[in-house]
PDB file of N, H, CA, C and O in Angstrom:
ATOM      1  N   UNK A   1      70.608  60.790-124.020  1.00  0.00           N
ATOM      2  CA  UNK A   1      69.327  60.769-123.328  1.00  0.00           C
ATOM      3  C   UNK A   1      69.410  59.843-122.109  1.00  0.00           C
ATOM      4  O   UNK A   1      69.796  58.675-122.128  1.00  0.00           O
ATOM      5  N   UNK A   2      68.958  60.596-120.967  1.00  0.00           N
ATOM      6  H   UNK A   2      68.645  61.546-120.952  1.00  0.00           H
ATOM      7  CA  UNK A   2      68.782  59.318-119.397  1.00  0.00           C
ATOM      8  C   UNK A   2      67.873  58.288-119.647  1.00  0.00           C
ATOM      9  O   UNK A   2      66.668  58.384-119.879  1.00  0.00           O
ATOM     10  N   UNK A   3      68.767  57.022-119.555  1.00  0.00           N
ATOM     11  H   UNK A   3      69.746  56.945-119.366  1.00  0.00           H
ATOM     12  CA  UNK A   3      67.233  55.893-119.313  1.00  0.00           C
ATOM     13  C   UNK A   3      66.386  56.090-118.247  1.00  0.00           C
ATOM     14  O   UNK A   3      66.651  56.306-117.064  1.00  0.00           O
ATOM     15  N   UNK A   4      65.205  55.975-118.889  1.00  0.00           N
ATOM     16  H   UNK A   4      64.990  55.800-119.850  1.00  0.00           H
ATOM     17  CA  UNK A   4      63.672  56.198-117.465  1.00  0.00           C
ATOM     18  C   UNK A   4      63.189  54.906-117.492  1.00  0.00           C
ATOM     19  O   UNK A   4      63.236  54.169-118.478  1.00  0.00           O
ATOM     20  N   UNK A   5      62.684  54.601-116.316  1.00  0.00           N
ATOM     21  H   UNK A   5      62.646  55.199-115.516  1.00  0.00           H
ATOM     22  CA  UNK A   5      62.217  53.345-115.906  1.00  0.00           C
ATOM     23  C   UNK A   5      60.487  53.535-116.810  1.00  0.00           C
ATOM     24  O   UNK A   5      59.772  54.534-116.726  1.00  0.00           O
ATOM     25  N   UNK A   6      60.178  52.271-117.614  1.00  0.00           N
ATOM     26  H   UNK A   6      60.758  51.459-117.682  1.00  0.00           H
ATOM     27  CA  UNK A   6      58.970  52.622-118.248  1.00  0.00           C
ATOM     28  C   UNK A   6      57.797  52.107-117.466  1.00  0.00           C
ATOM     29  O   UNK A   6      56.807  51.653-118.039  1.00  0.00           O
ATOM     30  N   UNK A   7      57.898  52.174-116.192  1.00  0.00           N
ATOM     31  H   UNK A   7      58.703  52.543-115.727  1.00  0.00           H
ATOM     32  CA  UNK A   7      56.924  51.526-115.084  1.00  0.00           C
ATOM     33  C   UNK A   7      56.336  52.845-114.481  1.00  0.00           C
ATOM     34  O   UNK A   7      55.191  53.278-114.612  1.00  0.00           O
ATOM     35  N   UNK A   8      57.395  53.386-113.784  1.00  0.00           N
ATOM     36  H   UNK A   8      58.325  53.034-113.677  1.00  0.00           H
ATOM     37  CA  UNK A   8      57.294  54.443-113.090  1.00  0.00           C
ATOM     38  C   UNK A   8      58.038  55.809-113.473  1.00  0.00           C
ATOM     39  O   UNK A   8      58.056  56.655-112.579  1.00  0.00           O
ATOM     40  N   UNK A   9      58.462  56.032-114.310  1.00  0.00           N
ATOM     41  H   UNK A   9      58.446  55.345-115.037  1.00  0.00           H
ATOM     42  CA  UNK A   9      59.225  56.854-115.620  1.00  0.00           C
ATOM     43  C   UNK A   9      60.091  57.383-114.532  1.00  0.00           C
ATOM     44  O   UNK A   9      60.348  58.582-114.640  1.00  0.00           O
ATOM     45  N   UNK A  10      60.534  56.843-113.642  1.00  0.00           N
ATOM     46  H   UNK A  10      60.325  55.868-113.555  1.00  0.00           H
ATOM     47  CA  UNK A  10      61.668  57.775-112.715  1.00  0.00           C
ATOM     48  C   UNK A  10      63.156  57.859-113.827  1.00  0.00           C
ATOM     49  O   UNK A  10      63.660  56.879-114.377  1.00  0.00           O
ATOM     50  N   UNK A  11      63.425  58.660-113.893  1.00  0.00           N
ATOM     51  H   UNK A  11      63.016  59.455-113.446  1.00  0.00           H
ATOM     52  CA  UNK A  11      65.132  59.153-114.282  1.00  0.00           C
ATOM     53  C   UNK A  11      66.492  57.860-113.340  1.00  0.00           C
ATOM     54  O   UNK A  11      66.899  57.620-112.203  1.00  0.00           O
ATOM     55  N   UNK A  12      66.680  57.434-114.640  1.00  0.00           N
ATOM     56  H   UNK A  12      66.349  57.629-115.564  1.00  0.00           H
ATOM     57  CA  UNK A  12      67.797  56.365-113.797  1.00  0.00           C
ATOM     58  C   UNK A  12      68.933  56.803-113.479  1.00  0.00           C
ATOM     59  O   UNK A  12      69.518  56.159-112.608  1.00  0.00           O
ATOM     60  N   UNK A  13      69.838  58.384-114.229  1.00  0.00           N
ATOM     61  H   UNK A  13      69.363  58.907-114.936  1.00  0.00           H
ATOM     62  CA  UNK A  13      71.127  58.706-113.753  1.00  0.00           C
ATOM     63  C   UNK A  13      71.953  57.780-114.358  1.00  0.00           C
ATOM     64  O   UNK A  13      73.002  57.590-113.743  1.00  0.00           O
ATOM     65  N   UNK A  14      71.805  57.149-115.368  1.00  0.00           N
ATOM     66  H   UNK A  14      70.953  57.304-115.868  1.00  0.00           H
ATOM     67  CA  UNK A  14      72.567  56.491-116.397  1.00  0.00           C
ATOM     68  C   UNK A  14      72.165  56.677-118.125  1.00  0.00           C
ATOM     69  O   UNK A  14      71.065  56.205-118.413  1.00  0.00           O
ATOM     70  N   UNK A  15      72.949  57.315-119.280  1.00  0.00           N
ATOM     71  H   UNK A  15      73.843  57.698-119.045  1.00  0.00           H
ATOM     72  CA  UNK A  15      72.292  57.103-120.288  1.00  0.00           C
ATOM     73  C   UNK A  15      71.423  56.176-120.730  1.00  0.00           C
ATOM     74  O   UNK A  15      71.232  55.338-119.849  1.00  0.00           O
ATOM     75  N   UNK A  16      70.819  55.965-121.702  1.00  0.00           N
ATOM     76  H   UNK A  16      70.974  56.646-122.418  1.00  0.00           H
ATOM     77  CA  UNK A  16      70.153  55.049-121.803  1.00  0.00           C
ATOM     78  C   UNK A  16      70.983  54.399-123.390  1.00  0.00           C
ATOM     79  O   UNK A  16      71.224  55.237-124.258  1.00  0.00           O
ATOM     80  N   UNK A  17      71.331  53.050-123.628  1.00  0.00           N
ATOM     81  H   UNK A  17      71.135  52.369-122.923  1.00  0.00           H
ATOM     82  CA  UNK A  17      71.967  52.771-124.575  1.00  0.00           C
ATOM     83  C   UNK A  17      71.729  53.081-125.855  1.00  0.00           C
ATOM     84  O   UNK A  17      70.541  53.399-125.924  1.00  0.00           O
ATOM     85  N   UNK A  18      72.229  53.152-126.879  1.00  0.00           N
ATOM     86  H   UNK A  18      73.194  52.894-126.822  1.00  0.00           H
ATOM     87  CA  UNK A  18      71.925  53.305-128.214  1.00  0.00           C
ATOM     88  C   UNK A  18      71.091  52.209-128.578  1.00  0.00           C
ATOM     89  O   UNK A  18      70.140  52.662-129.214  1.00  0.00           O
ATOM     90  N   UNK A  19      71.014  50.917-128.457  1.00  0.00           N
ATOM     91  H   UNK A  19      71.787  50.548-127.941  1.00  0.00           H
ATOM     92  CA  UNK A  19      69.573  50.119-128.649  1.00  0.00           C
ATOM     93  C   UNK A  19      69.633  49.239-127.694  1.00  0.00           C
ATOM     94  O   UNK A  19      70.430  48.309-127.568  1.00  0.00           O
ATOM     95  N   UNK A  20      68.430  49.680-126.761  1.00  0.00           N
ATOM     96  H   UNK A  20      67.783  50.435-126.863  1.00  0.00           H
ATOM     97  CA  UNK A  20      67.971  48.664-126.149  1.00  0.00           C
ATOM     98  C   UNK A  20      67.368  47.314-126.726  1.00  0.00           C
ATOM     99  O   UNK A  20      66.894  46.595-125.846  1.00  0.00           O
ATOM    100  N   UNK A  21      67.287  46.815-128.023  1.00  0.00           N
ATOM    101  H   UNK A  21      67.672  47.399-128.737  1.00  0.00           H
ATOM    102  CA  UNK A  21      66.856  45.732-128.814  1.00  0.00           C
ATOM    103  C   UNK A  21      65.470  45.415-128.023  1.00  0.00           C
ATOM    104  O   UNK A  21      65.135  44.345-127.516  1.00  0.00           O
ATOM    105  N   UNK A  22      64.562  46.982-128.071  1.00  0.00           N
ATOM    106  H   UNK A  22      64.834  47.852-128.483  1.00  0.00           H
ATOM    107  CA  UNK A  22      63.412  47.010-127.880  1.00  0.00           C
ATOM    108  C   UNK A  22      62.851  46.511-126.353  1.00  0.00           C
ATOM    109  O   UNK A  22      61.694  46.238-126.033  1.00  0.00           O
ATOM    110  N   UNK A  23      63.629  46.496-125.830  1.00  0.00           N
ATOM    111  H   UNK A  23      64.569  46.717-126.089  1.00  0.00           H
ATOM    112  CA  UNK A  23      63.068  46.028-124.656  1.00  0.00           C
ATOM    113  C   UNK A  23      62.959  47.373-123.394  1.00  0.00           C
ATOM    114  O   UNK A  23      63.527  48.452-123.229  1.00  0.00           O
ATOM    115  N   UNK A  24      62.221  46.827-122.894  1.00  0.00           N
ATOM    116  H   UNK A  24      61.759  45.950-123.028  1.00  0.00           H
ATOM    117  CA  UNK A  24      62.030  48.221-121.644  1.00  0.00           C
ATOM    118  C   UNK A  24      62.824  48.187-120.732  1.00  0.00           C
ATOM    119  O   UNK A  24      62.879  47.123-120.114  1.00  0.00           O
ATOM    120  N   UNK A  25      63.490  49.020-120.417  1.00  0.00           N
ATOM    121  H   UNK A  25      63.445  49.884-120.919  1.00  0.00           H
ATOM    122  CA  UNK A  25      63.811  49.366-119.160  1.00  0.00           C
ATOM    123  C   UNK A  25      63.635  49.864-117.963  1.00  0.00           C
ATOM    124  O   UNK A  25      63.370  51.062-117.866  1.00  0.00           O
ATOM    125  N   UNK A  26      63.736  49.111-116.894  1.00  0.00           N
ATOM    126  H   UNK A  26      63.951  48.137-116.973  1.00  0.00           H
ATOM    127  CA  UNK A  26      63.411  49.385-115.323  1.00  0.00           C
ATOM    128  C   UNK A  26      64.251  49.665-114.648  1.00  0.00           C
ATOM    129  O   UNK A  26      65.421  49.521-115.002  1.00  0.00           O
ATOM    130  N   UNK A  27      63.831  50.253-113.216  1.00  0.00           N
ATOM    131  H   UNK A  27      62.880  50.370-112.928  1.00  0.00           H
ATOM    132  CA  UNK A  27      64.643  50.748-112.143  1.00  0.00           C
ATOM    133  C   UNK A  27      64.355  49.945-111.194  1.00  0.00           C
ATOM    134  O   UNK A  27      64.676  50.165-110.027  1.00  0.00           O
ATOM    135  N   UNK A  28      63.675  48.856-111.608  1.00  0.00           N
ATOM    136  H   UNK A  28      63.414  48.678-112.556  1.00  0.00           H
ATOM    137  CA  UNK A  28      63.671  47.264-109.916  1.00  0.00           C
ATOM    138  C   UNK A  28      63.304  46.891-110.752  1.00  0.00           C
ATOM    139  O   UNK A  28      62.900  47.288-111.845  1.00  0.00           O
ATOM    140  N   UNK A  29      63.530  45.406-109.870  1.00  0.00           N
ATOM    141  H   UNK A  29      63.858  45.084-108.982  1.00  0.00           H
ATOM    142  CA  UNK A  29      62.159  44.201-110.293  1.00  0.00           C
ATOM    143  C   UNK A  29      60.606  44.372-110.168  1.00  0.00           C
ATOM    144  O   UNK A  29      59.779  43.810-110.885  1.00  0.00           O
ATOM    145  N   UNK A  30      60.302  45.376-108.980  1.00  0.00           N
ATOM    146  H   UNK A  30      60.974  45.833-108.397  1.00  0.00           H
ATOM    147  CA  UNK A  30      59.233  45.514-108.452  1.00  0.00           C
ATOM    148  C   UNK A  30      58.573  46.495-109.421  1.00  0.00           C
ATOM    149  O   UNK A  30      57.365  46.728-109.381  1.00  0.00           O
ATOM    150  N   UNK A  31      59.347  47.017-110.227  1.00  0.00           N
ATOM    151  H   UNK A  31      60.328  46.827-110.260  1.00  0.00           H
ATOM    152  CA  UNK A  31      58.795  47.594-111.553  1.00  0.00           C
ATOM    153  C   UNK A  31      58.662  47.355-112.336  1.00  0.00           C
ATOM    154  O   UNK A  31      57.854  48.048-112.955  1.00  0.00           O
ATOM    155  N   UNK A  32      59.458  45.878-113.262  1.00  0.00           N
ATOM    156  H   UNK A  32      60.115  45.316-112.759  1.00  0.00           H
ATOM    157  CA  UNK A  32      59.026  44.991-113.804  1.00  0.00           C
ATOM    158  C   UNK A  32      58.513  43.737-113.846  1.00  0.00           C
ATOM    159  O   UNK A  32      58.444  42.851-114.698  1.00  0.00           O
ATOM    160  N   UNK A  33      58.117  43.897-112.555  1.00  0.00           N
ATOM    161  H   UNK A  33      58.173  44.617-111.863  1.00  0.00           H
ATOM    162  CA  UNK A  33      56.758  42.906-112.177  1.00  0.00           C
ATOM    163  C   UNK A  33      55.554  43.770-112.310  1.00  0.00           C
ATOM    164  O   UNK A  33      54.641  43.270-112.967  1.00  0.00           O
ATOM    165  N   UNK A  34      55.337  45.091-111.774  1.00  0.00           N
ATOM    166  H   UNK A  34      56.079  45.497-111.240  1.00  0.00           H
ATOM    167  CA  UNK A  34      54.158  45.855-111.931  1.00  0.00           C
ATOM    168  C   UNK A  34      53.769  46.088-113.618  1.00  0.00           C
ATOM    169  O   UNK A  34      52.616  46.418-113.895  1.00  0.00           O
ATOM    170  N   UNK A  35      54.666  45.921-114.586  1.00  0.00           N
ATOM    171  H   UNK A  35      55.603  45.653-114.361  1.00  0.00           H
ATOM    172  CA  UNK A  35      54.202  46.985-115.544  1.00  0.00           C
ATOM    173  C   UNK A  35      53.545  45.442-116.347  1.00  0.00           C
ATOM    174  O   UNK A  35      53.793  44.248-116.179  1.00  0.00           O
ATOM    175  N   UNK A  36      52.764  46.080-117.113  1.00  0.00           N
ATOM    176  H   UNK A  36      52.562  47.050-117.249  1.00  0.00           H
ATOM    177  CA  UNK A  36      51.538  45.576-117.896  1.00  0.00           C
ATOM    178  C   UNK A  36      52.329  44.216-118.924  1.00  0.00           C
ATOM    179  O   UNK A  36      53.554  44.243-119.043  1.00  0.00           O
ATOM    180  N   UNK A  37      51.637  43.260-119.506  1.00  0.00           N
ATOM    181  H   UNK A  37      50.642  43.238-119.410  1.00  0.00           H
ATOM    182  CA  UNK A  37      52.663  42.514-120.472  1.00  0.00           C
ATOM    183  C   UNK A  37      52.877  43.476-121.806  1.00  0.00           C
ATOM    184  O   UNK A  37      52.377  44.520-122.227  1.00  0.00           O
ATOM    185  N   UNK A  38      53.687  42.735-122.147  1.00  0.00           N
ATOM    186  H   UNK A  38      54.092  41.888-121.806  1.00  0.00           H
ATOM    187  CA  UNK A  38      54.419  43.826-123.472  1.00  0.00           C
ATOM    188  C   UNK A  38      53.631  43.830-124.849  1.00  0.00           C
ATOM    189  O   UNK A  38      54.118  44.387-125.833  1.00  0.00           O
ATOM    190  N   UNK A  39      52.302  43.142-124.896  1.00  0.00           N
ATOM    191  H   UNK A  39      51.907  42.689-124.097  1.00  0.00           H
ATOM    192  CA  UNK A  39      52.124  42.485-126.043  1.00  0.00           C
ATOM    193  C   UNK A  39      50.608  43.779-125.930  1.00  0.00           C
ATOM    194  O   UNK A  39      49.985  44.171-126.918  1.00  0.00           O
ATOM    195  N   UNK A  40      50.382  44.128-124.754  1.00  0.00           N
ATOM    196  H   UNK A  40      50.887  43.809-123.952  1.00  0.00           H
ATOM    197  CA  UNK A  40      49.562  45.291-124.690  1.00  0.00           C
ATOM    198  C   UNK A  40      49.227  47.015-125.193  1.00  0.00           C
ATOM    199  O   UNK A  40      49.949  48.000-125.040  1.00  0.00           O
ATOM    200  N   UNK A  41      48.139  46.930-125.702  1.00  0.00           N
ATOM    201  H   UNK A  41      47.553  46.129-125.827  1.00  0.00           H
ATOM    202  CA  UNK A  41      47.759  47.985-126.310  1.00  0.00           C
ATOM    203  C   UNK A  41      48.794  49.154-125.574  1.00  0.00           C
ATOM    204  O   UNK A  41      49.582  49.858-126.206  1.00  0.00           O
ATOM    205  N   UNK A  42      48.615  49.178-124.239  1.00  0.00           N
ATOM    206  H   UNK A  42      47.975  48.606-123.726  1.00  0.00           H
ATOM    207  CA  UNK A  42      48.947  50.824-123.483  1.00  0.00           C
ATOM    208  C   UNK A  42      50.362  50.374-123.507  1.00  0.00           C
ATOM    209  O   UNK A  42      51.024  51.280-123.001  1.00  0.00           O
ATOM    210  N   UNK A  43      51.064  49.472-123.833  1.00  0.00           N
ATOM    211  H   UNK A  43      50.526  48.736-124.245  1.00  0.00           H
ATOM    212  CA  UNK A  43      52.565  49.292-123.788  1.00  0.00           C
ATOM    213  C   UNK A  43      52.952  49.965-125.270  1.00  0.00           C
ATOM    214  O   UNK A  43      53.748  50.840-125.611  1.00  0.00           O
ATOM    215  N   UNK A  44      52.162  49.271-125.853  1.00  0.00           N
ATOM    216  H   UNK A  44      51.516  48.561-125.575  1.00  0.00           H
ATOM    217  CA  UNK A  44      52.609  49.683-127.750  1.00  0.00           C
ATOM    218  C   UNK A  44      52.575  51.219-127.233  1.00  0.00           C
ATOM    219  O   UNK A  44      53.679  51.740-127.073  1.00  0.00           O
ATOM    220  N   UNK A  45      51.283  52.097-126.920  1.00  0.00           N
ATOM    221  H   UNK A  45      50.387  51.674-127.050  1.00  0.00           H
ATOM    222  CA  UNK A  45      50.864  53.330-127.447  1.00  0.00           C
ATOM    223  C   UNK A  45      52.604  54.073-126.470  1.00  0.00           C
ATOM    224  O   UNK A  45      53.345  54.960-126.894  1.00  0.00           O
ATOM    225  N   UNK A  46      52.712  53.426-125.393  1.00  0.00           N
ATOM    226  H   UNK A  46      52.111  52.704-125.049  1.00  0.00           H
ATOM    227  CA  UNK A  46      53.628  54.354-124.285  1.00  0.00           C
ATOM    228  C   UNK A  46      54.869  54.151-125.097  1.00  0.00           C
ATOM    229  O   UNK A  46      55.708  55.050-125.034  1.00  0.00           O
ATOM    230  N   UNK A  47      55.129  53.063-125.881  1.00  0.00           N
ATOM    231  H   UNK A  47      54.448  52.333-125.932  1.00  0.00           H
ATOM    232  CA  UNK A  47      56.816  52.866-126.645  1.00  0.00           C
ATOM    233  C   UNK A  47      56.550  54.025-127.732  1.00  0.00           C
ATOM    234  O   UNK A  47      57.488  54.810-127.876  1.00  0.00           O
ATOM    235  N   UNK A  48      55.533  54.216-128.426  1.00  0.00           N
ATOM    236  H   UNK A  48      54.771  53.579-128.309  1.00  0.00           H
ATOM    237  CA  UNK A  48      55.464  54.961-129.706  1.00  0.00           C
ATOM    238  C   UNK A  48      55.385  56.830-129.206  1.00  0.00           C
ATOM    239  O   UNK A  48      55.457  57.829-129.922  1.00  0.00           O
ATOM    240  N   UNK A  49      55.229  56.709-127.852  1.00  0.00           N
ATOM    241  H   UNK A  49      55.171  55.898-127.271  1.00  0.00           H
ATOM    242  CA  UNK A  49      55.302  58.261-127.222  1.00  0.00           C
ATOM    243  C   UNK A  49      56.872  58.422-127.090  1.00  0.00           C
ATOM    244  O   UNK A  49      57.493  59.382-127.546  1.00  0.00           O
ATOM    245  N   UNK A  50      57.506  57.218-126.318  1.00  0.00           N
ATOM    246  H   UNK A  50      57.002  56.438-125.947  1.00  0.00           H
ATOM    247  CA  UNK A  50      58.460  57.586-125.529  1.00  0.00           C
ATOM    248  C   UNK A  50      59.719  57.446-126.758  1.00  0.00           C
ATOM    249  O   UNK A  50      60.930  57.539-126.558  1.00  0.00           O
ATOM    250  N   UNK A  51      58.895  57.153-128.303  1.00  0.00           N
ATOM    251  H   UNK A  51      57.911  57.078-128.465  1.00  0.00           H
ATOM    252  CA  UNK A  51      60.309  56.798-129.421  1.00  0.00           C
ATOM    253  C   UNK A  51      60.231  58.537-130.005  1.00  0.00           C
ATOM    254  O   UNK A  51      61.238  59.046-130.496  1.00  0.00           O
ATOM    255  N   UNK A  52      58.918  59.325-129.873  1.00  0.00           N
ATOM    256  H   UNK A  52      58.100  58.911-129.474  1.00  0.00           H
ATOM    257  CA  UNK A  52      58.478  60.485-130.276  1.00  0.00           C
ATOM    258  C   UNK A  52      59.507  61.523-129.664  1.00  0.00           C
ATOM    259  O   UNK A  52      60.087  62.453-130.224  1.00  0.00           O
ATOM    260  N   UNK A  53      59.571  61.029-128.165  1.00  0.00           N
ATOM    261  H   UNK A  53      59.100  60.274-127.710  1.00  0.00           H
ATOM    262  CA  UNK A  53      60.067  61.993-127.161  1.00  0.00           C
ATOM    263  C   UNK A  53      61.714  62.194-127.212  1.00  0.00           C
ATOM    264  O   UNK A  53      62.443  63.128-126.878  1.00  0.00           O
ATOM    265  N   UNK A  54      61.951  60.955-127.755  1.00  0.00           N
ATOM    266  H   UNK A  54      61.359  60.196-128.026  1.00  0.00           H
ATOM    267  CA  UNK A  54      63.854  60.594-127.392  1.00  0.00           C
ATOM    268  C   UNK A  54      64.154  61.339-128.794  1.00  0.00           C
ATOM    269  O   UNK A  54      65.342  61.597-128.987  1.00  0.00           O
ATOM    270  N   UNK A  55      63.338  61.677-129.687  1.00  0.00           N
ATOM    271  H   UNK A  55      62.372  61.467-129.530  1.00  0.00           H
ATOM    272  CA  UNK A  55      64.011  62.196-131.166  1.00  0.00           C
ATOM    273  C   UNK A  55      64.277  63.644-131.106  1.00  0.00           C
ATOM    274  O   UNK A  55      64.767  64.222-132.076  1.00  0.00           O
TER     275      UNK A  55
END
């Protein structure tokens, strides 16, 4: 599966690892400065879509 940036869900053109040890992955800084803190409702609901999607 391609890692997608979880800011701006762009396609990175690199797999995405077998465990990221839960952490999100970005395509800048300027995307992980924009995205929401992690401890947030719309962060939980977007990890529990995007664990739905990778299966």
């Amino acid at each position: 599966m391609k890692a997608i940036c979880y800011n701006c869900e762009k396609e990175l053109g690199w797999e995405k690892p077998e465990n990221t040890f839960g952490l999100p992955i970005f395509c800048s800084t300027e995307c992980s400065n924009e995205f929401p803190d992690n401890g947030t409702k719309e962060f939980k609901e977007r990890m529990e879509k995007l664990k739905k999607e990778s299966k």
